[in-house]
N, CA, C and O of each residue as an XYZ file, in Angstrom:
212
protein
N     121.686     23.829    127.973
C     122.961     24.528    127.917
C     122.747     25.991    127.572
O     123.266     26.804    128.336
N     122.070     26.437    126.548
C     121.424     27.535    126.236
C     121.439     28.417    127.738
O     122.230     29.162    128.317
N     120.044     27.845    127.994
C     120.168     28.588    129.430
C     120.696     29.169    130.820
O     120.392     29.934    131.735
N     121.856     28.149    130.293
C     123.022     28.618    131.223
C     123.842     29.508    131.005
O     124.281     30.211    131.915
N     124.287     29.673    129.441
C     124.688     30.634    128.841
C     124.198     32.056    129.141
O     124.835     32.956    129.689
N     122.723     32.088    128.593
C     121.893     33.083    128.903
C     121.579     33.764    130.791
O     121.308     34.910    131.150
N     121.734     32.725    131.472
C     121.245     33.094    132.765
C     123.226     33.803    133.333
O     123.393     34.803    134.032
N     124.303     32.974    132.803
C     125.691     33.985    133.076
C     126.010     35.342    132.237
O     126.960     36.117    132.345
N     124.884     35.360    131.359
C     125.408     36.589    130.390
C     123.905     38.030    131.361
O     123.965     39.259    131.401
N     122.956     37.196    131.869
C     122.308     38.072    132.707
C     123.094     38.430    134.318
O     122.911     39.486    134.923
N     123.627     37.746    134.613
C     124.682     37.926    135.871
C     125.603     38.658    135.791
O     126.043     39.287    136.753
N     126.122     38.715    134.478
C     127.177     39.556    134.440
C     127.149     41.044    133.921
O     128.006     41.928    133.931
N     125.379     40.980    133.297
C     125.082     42.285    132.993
C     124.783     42.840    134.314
O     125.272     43.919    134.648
N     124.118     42.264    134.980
C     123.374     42.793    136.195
C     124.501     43.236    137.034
O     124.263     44.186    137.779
N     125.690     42.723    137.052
C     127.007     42.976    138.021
C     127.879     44.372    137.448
O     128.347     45.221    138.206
N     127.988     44.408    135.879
C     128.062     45.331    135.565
C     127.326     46.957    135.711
O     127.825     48.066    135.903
N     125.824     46.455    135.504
C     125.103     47.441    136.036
C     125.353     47.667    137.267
O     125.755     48.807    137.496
N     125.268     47.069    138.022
C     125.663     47.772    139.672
C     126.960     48.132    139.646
O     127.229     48.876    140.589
N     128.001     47.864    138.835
C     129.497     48.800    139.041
C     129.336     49.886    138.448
O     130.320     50.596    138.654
N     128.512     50.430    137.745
C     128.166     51.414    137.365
C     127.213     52.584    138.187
O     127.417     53.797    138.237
N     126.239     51.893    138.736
C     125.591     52.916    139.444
C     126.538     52.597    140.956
O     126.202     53.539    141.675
N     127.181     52.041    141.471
C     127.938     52.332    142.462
C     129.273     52.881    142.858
O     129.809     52.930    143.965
N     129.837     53.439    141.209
C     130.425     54.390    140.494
C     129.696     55.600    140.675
O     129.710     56.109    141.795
N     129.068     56.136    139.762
C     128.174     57.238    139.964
C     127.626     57.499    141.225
O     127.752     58.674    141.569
N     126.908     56.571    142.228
C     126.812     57.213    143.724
C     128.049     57.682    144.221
O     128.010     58.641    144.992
N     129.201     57.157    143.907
C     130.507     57.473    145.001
C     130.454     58.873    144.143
O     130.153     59.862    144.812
N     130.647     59.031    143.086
C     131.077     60.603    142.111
C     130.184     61.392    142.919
O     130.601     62.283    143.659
N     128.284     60.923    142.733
C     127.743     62.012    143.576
C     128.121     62.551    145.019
O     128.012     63.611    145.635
N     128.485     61.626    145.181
C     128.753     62.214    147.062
C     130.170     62.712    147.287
O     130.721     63.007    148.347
N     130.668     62.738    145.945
C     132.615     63.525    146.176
C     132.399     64.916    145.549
O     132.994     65.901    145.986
N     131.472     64.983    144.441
C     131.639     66.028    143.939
C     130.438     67.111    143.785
O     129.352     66.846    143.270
N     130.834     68.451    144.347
C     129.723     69.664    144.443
C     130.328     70.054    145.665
O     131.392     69.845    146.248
N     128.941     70.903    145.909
C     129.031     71.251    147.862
C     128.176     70.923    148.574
O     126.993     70.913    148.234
N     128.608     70.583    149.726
C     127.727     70.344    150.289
C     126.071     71.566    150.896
O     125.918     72.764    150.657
N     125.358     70.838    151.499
C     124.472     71.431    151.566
C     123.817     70.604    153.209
O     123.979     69.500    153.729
N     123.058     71.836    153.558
C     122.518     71.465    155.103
C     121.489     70.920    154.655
O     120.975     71.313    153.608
N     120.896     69.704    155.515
C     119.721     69.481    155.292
C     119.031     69.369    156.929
O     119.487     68.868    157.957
N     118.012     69.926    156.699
C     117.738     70.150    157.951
C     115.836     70.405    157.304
O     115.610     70.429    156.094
N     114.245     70.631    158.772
C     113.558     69.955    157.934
C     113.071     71.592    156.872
O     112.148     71.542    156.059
N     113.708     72.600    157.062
C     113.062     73.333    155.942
C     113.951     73.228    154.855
O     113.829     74.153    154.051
N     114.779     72.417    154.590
C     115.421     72.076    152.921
C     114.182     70.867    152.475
O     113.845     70.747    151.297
N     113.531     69.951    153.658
C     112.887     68.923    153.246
C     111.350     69.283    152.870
O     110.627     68.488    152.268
N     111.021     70.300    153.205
C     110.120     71.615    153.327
C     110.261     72.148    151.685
O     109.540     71.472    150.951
N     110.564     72.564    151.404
C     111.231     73.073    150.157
C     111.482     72.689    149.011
O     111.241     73.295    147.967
N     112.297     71.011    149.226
C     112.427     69.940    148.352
C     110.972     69.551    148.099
O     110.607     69.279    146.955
N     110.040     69.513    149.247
C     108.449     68.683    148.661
C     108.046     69.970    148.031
O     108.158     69.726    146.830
N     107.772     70.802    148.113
C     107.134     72.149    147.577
C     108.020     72.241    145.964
O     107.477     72.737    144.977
N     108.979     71.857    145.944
C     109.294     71.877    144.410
C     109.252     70.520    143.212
O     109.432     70.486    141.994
N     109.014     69.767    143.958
C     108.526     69.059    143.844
C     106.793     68.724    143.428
O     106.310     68.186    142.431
N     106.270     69.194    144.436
C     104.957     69.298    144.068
C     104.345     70.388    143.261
O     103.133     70.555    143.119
N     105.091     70.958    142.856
C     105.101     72.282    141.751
C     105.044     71.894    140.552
O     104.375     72.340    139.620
N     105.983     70.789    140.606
C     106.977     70.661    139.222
C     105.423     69.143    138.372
O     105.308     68.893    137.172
N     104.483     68.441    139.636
C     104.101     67.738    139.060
C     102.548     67.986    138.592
O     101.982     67.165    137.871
């Protein structure tokens, strides 16, 4: 019985966690400006990137 307990209280964390980060993706993609991406932003993005490590 235990374990059943335990395995619905992990289901419902795990469901929670994903309403959360699928919250926050929708916010990221409503809010700022947009931006072109095209391949010298992808150019740019690796170069700061590989700077930064």
């Amino acid at each position: 019985m235990g374990e059943n307990v335990r395995g619905e209280q992990r289901e419902t964390q795990t469901s929670e966690a994903n309403s959360r980060l699928e919250a926050m993706l929708i916010e990221g993609l409503t809010i700022g400006e947009d931006i072109p991406i095209s391949p010298d932003f992808w150019r740019e993005l690796k170069q700061e990137v590989d700077e930064s490590c």
